[in-house]
N, C-alpha and C positions, 0 to 999 in steps of 0.2 A: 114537236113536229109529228112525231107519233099519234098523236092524240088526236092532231088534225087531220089525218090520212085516216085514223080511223071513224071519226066522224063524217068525214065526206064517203064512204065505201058504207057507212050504216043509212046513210040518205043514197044510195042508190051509185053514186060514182064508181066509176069503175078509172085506172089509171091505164094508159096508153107507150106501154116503153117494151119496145121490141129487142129481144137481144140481137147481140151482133151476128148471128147467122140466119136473120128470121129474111125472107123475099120481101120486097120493095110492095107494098100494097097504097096503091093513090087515095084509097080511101081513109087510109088510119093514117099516114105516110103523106109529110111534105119534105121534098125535099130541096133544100136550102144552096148545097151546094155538092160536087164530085171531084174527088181526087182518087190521086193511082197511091197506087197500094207502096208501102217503104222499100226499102233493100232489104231482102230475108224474110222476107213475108213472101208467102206461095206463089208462085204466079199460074196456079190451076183451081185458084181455091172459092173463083168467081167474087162474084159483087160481094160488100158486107154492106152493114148499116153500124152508121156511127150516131148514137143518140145524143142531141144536141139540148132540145128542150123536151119534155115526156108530152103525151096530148091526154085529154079524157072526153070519158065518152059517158052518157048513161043510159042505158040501154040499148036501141039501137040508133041509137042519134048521136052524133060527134058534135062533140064543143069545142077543141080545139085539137086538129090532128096532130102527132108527135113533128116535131121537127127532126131531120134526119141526116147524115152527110154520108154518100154513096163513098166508099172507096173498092174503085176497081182493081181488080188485080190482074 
């Protein structure tokens, strides 16, 4: 799998995976579905992003935006 992540990044792909504290962007960012945050998790610590599927892009053209699940806190 390696190999093919690195083949697809030497033809220009670029991968689309947000960590969990990146902002909700509609453009890189679909999101799928929104849930509230657990027991013990912050409740100041604002929205995250939970990555569901990755998206890619190449260059500045999106192929497929990452799929994403909001969880509020």
């Amino acid at each position: 799998q390696a190999s093919l992540e690195a083949v697809m990044r030497q033809h220009g792909l670029e991968f689309i995976q947000p960590a969990s504290d990146a902002v909700f962007d509609p453009e890189l960012h679909q999101a799928v579905g929104t849930v509230a945050a657990g027991e013990g998790e912050g409740e100041d610590a604002g929205p995250r992003l939970e990555l569901l599927r990755r998206g890619y892009k190449m260059g500045r053209r999106i192929l497929r935006p990452a799929q994403v699940r909001i969880i509020e806190g």
